[in-house]
C-alpha positions as CSV (number, residue, x, y, z in Angstrom):
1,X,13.9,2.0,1.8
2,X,12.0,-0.4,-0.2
3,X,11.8,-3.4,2.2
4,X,11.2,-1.0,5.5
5,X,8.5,0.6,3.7
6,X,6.4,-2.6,2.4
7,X,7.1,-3.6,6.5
8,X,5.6,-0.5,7.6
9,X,2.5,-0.6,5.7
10,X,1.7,-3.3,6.2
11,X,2.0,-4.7,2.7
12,X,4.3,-8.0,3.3
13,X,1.9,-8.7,6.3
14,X,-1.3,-8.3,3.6
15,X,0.9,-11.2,1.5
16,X,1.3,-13.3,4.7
17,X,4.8,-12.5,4.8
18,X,6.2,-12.3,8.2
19,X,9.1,-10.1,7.3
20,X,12.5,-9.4,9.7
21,X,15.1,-7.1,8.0
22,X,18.3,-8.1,9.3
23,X,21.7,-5.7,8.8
24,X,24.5,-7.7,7.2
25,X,27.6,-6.9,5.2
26,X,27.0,-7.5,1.3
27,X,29.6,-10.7,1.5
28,X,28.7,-12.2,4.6
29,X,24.6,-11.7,3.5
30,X,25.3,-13.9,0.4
31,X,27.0,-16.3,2.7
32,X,23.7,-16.6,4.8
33,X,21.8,-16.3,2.1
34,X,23.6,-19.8,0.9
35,X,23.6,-21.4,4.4
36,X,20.0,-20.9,4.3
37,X,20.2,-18.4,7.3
38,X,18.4,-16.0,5.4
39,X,15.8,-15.7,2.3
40,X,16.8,-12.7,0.2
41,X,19.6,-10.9,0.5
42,X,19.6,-7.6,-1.1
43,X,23.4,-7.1,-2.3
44,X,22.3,-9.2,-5.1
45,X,25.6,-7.5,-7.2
46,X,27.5,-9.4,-4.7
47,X,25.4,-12.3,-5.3
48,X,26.3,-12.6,-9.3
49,X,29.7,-12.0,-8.5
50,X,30.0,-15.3,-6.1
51,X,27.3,-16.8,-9.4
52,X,30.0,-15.9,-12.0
53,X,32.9,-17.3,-9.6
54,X,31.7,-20.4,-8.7
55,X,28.1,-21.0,-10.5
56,X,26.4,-20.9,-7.1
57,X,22.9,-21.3,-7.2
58,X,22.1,-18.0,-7.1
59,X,19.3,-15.1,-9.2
60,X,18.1,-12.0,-8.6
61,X,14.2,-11.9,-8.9
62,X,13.8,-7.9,-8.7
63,X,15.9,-4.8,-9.0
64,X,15.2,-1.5,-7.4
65,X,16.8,1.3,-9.8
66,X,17.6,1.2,-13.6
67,X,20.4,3.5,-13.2
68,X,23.6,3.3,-10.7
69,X,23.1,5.3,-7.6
70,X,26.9,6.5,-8.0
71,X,28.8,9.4,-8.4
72,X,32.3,11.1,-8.9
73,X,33.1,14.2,-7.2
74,X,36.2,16.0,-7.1
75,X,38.1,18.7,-5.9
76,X,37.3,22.0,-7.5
77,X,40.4,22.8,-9.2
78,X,39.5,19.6,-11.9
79,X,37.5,20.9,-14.2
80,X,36.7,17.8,-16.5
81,X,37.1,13.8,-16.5
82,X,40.0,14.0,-18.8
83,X,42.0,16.4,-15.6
84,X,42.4,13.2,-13.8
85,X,44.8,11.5,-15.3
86,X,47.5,11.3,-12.9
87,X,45.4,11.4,-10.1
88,X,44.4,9.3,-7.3
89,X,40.5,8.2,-6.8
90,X,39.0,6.8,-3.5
91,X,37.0,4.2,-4.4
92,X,34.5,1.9,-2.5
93,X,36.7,-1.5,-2.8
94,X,39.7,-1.6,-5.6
95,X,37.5,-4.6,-7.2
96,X,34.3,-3.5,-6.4
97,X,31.8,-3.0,-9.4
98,X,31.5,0.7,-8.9
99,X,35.4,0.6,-9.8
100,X,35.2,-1.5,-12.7
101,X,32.4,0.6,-14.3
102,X,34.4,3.4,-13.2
103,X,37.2,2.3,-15.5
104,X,34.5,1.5,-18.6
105,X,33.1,5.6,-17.9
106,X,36.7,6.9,-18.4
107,X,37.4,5.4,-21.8
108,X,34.4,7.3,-22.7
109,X,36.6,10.5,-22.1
110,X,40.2,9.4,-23.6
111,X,41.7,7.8,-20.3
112,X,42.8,4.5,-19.6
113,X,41.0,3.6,-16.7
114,X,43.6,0.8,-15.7
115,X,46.5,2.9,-16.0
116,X,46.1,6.6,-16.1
117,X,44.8,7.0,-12.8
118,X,45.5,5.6,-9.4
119,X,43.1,3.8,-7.2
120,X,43.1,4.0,-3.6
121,X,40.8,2.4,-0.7
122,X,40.3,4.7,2.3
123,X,38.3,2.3,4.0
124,X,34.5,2.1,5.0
125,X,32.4,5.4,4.6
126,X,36.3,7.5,4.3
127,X,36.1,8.2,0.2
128,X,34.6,11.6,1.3
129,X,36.7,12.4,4.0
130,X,39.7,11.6,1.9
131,X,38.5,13.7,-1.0
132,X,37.6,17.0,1.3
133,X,41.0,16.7,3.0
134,X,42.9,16.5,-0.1
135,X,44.3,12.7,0.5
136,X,42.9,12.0,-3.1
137,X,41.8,14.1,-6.0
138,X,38.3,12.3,-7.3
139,X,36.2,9.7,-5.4
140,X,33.3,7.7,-6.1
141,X,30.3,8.7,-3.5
142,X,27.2,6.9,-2.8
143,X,23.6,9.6,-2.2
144,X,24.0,10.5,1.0
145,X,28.3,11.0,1.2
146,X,27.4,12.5,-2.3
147,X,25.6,15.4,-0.4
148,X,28.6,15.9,2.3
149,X,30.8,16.4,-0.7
150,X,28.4,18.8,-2.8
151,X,28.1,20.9,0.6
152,X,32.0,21.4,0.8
153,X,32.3,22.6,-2.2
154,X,33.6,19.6,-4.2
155,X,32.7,19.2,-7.4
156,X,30.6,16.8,-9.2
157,X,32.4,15.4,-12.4
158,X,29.5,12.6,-13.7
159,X,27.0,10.9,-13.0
160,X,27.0,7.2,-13.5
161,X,23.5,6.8,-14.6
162,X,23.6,9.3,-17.5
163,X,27.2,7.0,-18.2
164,X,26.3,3.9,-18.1
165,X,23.2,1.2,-19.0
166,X,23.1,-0.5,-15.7
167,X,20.7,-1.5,-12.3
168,X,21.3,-1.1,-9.0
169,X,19.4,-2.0,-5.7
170,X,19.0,-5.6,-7.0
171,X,17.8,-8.0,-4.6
172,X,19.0,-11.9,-4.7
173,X,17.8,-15.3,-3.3
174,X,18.6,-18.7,-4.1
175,X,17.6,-21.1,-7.0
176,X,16.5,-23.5,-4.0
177,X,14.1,-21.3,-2.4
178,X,12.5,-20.4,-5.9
179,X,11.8,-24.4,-6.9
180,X,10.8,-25.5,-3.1
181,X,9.0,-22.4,-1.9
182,X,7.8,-20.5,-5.2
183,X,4.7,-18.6,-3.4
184,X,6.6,-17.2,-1.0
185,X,9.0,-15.9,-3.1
186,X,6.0,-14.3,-5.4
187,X,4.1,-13.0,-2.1
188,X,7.7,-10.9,-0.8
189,X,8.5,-9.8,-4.5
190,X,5.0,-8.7,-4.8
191,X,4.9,-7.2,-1.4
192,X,7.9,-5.0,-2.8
193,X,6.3,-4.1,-5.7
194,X,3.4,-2.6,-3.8
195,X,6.3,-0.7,-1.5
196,X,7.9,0.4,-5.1
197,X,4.2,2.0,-6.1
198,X,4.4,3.7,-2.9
199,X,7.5,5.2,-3.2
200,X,6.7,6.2,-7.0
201,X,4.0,7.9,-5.9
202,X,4.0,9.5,-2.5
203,X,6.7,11.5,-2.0
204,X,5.6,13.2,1.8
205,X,4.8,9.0,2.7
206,X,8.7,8.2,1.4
207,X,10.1,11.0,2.9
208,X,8.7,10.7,6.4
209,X,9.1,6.8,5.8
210,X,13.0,7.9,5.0
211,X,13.3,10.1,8.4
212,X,11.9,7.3,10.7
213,X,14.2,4.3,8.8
214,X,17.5,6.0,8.6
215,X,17.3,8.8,11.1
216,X,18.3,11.8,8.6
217,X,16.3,14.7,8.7
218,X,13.4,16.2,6.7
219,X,15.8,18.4,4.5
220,X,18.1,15.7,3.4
221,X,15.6,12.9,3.3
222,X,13.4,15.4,0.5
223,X,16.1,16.1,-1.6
224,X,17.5,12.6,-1.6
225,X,13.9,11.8,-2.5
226,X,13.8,14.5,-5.4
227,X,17.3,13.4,-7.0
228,X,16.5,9.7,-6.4
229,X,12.9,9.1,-7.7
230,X,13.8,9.0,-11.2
231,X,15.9,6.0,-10.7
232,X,13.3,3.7,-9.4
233,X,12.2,1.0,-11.6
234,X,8.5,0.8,-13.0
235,X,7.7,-3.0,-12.2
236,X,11.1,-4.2,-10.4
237,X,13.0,-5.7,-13.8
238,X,15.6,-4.0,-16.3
239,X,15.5,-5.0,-20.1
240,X,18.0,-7.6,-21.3
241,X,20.5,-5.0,-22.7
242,X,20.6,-3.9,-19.1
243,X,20.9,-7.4,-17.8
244,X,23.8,-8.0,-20.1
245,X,25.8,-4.8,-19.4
246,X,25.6,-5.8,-15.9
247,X,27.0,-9.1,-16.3
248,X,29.6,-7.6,-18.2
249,X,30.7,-5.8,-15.3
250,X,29.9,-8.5,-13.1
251,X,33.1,-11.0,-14.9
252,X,35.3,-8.6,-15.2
253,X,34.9,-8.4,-11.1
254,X,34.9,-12.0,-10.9
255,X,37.8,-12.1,-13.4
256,X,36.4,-14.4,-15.4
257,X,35.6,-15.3,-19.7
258,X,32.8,-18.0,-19.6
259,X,29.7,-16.1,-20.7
260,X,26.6,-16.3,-18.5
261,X,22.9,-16.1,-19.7
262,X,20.9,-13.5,-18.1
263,X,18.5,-16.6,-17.6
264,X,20.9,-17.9,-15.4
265,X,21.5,-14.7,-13.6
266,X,17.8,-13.0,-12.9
267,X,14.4,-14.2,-13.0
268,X,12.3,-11.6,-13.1
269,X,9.4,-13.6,-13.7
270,X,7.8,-12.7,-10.3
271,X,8.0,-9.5,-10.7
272,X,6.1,-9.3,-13.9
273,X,3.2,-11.7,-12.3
274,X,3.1,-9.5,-9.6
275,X,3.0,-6.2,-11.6
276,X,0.1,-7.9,-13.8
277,X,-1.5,-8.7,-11.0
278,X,-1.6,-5.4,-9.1
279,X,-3.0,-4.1,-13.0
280,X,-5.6,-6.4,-13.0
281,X,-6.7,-6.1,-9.4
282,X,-6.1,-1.9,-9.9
283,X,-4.2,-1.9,-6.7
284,X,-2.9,1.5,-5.9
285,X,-0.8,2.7,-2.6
C-alpha cells in the first residue's frame, strides 16, 4: 500500500517524482529492474537473492516492516508446532525465504525442519485451499489468505514476527541508478517515507486508501490495518542485527557460503536523510 498511497496524495508528485506502479512477478521485476526497464522494484528479497547468487549490482534503500508478514495455520486437530512432524506443509515456493525461515522457526520447537516434515507447493494463491481441504496439514499464509484460513476454522500455530528477527516489504534498485541519478532515488525514498507517516498515523486515510487499491472491503481492509500497523517501520531501515539475520536467510536460499556485508546489501542512507529531513522541516501527513 505504501507506493499507491504516496501516488495518491500526491506526495511523489510534491518530490517531482512522476511515479507509474507497474504489476510484475518478484523474478521477472528484478530482471527489469537489471535491464533498466524499471527503477525500483519492490521484491527486493528476490533482489539479494539474485545479489548473493551472482554479485549483481543490486541494494535495497528502504524496507517497509520489521517483522515478516507470515503465518502458519493448521488444521484444528494440531495442537502445537512440535504435532507436525510427519506432516505435510503448503508452502509459497519449496526454496522460497518464507520456507527456509520456516525451517530455522521449527528447530526452535525440537523439529528438524529439513527432515521431519514434508514440503509441498500447491501452486500460486492454493496453500489455503490445500490446507482447508485437507490436501496438507500446515501452510504458510500471507495477511489476507491468513484471514480465509482463520474464518474456516483453521488454526493459527505462530507467528513469524514474534519467531524471528527479520524485515519484510523491502524495496530494491540498482547500484547504477544510485551513483548516476542519486536525487531521484532520495526524492522516491522520501516520497515513501512521507506515505509510511501516513500510514502510521491515519488509519480511516489507510483504510479507505486500502479499499480503493486492492478492492477488499471496509471490514477486511480495518482489520488487516489493526493486525498489520505494528509491523511498519519508523523511518524505512531495520538495525544491522536485522540486516544480518536476513542475509542469513537470504544464502541459505541462494545456497551459497561467501559472506556478504550488509553494506553491500542495503543502503539505507536515504532513508535516514529523508527521515531527518521530514524532522527538521516538521512535516506531518
Amino acid at each position: 500500500m505504501i507506493y499507491p498511497v504516496a501516488l495518491d496524495k500526491g506526495y511523489m508528485k510534491e518530490e517531482g517524482i512522476d511515479l507509474k506502479i507497474t504489476y510484475i512477478e518478484p523474478t521477472p521485476s528484478i530482471q527489469a529492474l537489471m535491464a533498466g526497464s524499471v527503477d525500483f522494484a519492490t521484491a527486493g528479497t528476490s533482489a539479494l537473492v539474485v545479489l548473493a547468487r551472482s554479485n549483481a549490482p543490486l541494494k535495497v534503500p528502504l524496507a517497509v516492516n520489521d517483522r515478516v508478514l507470515q503465518w502458519l495455520l493448521s488444521r484444528p486437530n494440531i495442537t502445537s508446532p512440535r504435532e507436525l512432524k510427519g506432516k505435510k506443509i503448503a508452502t509459497t515456493g519449496i526454496a522460497a525465504v518464507a520456507t527456509f525461515m520456516l525451517k530455522q522457526i521449527l528447530t526452535k520447537y525440537g523439529l528438524d525442519g529439513n527432515k521431519d516434515v514434508v514440503y509441498l507447493d500447491p501452486g500460486l494463491a492454493n496453500q489455503v485451499t490445500a490446507l482447508i481441504s485437507g490436501v496438507v496439514d500446515a501452510a504458510i499464509l500471507g495477511p489476507d489468505l491468513r484471514y480465509i484460513g482463520l474464518d474456516n476454522g483453521m488454526k493459527e500455530l505462530f507467528y513469524y514476527g514474534n519467531e524471528i528477527k527479520n524485515s519484510w516489504g523491502t524495496l530494491a534498485t540498482t547500484d547504477r541508478l544510485i551513483k548516476e541519478q542519486p536525487k531521484t532515488v532520495a526524492a522516491f525514498v522520501k516520497a515513501a517515507l512521507k506515505a509510511l507517516r501516513f500510514i502510521r498515523k491515519d488509519r480511516e486515510g489507510t483504510v479507505a486508501a486500502t479499499i480503493k487499491f486492492s478492492g477488499i472491503d471496509r471490514s477486511q481492509a480495518t482489520r488487516l490495518y489493526d493486525d498489520l500497523i505494528n509491523t511498519f517501520t519508523a523511518n524505512g531501515t531495520v538495525d544491522d542485527e536485522t540486516q544480518r539475520n536476513d542475509l542469513a536467510i537470504i544464502r541459505q536460499v541462494a545456497g551459497v557460503t561467501t559472506d556478504i556485508p550488509n553494506s553491500r546489501a542495503y543502503d539505507f542512507s536515504f532513508a535516514l536523510d529523508a527521515d531527518k529531513q521530514l524532522n527538521q522541516a516538521g512535516w506531518k501527513p
